[in-house]
N, C-alpha and C positions, 0 to 999 in steps of 0.2 A: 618313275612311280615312287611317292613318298614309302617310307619308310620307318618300323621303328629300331630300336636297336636289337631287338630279335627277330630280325625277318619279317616283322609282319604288318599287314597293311592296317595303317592309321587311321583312327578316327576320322577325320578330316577327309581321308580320301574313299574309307566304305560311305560317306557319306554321299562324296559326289559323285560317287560309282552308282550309287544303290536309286539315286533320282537321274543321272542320266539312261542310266536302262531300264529305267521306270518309263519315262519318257519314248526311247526307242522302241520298246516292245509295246507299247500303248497306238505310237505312230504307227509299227508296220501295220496294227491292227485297222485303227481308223481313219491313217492317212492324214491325222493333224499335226505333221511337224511344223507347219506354217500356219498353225492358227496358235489361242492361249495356252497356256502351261497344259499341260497333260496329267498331273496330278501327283503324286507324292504326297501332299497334304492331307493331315487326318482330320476329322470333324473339328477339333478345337481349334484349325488354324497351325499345327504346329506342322513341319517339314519332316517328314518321315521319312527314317535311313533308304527305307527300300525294302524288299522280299527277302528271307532266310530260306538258302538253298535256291529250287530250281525254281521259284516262282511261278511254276504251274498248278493247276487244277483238273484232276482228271472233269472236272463238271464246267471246264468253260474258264474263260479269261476273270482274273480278283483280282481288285487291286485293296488297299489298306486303306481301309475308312474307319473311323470311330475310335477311342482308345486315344491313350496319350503315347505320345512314340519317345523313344529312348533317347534321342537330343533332346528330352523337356525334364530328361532325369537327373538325377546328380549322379557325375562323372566316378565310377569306381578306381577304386588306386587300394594299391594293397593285393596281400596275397590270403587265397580263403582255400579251405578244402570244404566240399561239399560231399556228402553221400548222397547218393542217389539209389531208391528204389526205382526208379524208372528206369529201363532199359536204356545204353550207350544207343543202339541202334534209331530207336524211338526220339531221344532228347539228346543226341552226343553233340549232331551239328549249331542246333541253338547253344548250348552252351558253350563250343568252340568259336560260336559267331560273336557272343557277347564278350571272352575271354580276348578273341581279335580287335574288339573294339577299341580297348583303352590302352596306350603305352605302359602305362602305367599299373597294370591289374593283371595276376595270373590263377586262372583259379585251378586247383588239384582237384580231381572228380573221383572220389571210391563207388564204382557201382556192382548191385549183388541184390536181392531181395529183399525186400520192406520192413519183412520180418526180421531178419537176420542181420540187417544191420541196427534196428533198436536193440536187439539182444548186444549186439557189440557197442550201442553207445553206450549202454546201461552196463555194462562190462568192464569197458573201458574206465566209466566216471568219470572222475575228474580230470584224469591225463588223457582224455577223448579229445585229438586233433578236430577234430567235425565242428564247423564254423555252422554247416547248414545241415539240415534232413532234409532229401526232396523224395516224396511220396507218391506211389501208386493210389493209394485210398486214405482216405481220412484216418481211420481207425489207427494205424502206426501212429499219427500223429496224435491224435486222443491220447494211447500210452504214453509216450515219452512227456506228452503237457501233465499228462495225473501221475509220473513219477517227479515232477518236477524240474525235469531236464530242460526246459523253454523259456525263455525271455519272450513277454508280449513285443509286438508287431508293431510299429509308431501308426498313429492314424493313417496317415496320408497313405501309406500301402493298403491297410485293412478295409478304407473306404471305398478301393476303387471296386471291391466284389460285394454281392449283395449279402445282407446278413446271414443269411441260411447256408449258404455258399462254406461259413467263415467258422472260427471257434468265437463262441461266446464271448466269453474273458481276453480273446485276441490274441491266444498263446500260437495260431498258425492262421493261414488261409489257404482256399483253391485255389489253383493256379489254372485249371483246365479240367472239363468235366465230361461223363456220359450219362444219359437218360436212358431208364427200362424204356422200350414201347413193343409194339403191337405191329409186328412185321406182317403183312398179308398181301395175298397175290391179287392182282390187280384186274387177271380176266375172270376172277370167279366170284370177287366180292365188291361192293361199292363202299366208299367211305362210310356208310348211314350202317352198314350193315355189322362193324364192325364197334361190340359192346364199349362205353366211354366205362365203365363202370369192372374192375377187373374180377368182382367179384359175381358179375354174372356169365362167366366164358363156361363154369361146371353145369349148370343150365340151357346151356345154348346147342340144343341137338341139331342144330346144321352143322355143327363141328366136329360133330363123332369123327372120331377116327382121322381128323383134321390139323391136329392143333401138334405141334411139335415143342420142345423142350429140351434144355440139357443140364440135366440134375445136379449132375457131378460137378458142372463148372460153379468157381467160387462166384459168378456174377450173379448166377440164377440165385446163388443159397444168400448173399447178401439180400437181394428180393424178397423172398420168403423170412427174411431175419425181418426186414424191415413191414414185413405182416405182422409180426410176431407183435413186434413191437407197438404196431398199432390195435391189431385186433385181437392178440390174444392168440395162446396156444391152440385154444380150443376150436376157434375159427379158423385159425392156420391150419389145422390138422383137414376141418370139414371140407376146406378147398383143397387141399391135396388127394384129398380121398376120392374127390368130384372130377377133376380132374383124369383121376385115373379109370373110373366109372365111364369118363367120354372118348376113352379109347388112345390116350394123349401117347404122342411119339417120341421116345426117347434118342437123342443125338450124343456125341460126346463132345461138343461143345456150339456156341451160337453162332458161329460163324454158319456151319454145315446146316444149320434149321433155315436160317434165311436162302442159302444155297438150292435145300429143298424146296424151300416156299417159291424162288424164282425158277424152276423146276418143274410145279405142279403136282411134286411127290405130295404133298401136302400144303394146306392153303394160306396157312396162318400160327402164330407161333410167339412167343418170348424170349427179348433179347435184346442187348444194347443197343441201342443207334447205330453207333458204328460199321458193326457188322453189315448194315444194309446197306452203307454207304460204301463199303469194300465191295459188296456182289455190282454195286451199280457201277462203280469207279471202272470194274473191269467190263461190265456188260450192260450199257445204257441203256439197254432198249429193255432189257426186263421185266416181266409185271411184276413187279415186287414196287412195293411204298411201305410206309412207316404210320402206324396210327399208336396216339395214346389216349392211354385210363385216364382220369382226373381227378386229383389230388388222394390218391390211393395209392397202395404199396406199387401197382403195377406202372406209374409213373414216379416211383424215387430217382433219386437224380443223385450220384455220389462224384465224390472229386476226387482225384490227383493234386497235391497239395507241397508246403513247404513251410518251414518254421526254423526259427535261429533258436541256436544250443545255447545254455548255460556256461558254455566252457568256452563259446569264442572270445576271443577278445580284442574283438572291432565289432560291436553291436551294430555300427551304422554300418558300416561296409556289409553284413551279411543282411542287415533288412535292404539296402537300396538291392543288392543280387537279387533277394526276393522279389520286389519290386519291379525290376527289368522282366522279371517271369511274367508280369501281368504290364506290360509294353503292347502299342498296338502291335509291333512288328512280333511279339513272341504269340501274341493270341491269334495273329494270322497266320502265325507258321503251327500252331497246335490245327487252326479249322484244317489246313491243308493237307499237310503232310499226316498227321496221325487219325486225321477224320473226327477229332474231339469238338467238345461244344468250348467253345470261348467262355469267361468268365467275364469280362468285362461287357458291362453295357454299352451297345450299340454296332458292336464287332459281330457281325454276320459267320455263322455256319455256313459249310459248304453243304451243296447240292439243296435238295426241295425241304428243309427243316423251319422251322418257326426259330426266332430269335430265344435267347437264352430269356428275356424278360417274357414272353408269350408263353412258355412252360408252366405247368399247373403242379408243380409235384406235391404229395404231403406237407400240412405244417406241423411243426413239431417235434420233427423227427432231430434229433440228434445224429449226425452222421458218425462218429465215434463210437456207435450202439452198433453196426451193421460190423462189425471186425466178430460180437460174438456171435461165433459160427456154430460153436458147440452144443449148443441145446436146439440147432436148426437140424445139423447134420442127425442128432438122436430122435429129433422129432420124424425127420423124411426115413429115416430106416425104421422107427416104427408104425408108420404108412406104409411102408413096405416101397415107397420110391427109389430109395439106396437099396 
């Protein structure tokens, strides 16, 4: 088994590893090892390394389509530290797969919360080791670009996500997303039945005593921030107040509303994608599905994102790391393993979702606006929701 001089396996060989058990687990499936290649290849024709991790899908057999794969990248060499907002558990193994990749490349990973470590780069300054930020939500990233702490992005990273996805001026981008929708139980409502329009659910008396929520979590209140922002305190306030008028169920967080909704405690509810795709992962048969609003606060769409500091000093080295984030092999290991939506066009979500291009969310919206939480959180406690 090839080798590099730390133990660990070579570019060269996760390559050929990652397409012969592409190959093998394709064959046990369809029985083609005696027919044409079995696939590795992503849409542009390029040889894709293979799966990150187990390569399974709790929703059925994926293989890696669309998206440019990490052999069509340029090779990292050099040593980078990253912070990461994003959970070790969540993002340890991608960034361990990518660090295995290169002889040549070791990355140092500080991971902690989003907030707390912009406070430590902006602390740090200048003597800040942090090559990269890798974010939970946009809004960290919005601050450190409006302190100045960022170096834009070169094109060829920034183009590969769609503008709305990205910062403006190119000071960061998504790397992997999730979408509000419209979690509802499946033996009690039909598609047609459930409003496109989020601001007509306080009007909707089949839902008395129906409709579930979880206030306190920051996903709901980024939602309601990104009301604000489009329609105003004062309409945010009138759907809050409707809401509560329709008897709405408070949860403490969105996982437990979808739980309910696949339940029957209640029909229908507010909440990430994700979370429906946790209830199904574990229990396929559930009536639970996923409806959305259109182009309203109820279908905002926020990212998990990353951006190169001011302070590194290999700009190229921390945008290509960037870069390898938005690989077909890291977009398929974000659909898989953490149930997120892919940023790159053409790379499929798992289970029953619409593509990231099919999505209708708000235009407009600044994603770096939904961080201010403060005058959401004074608004829902003088609703009386908090």
């Amino acid at each position: 088994m090839e080798r590099n001089d730390f133990g660990r396996p070579t570019r060269r060989r996760l390559v050929a590893t990652g397409v012969t058990a592409g190959i093998a687990a394709l064959a046990g499936c369809n029985g083609l090892l005696d027919g044409e290649s079995s696939g590795g290849d992503s849409e542009n024709g390029s040889q894709a390394i293979g799966q990150i991790g187990s390569g399974r899908s709790p929703f059925g057999e994926r293989s890696i389509e669309g998206g440019t794969s990490m052999t069509e990248m340029p090779d990292l060499s050099g040593e980078l530290t990253v912070y990461s907002g994003r959970g070790e558990a969540l993002v340890g193994e991608l960034v361990q797969f990518i660090d295995d990749l290169y002889d040549d490349f070791s990355v140092q990973v500080r991971y902690a919360g989003s907030s707390d470590l912009v406070n430590q780069i902006l602390t740090e300054g200048d003597g800040s080791p942090a090559d990269v930020f890798y974010s939970v939500n946009a809004g960290s990233l919005g601050t450190l670009a409006e302190e100045g702490r960022t170096v834009a992005l070169p094109d060829e990273v920034l183009e590969l996500v769609r503008e709305e996805f990205r910062d403006p001026d190119g000071q960061w981008t998504g790397t992997s997303g999730r979408a509000r929708t419209v979690p509802y139980n499946t033996d009690q409502w039909s598609a047609s039945d459930i409003p496109g329009d989020i601001y007509a659910f306080p009007d909707a008396e089949r839902f008395a005593d129906q409709v579930g929520w979880a206030p306190t979590y920051g996903s709901f209140q980024a939602f309601v921030t990104a009301m604000r922002v489009l329609k105003g305190d004062q309409r945010t306030r009138e759907w809050l107040q409707g809401m509560l008028d329709l008897g709405v169920q408070e949860y403490t967080d969105e996982f437990l509303v979808c739980q309910a909704i696949a339940d029957g405690e209640i029909s229908v509810g507010f909440a990430n994608h994700y979370y429906i795709q946790r209830v199904l992962a574990g229990r396929g048969e559930a009536p639970l599905t996923t409806a959305f609003t259109n182009g309203d606060a109820g279908s905002i769409f926020n990212v998990a994102g990353a951006c190169t500091l001011d302070t590194t000093d290999n700009r190229e080295l921390a945008a290509n790391f960037v870069r390898h984030l938005l690989s077909a092999e890291a977009q398929d290991y974000f659909a898989r393993e953490t149930f997120e939506y892919p940023l790159v066009s053409g790379v499929d979500p798992v289970g029953d979702l619409p593509r990231i291009d099919e999505l209708n969310p708000p235009e407009g919206v600044d994603l770096t606006q939904l961080a201010d939480l403060e005058g959401t959180v004074d608004l829902m406690r003088d609703v009386g929701v908090l």
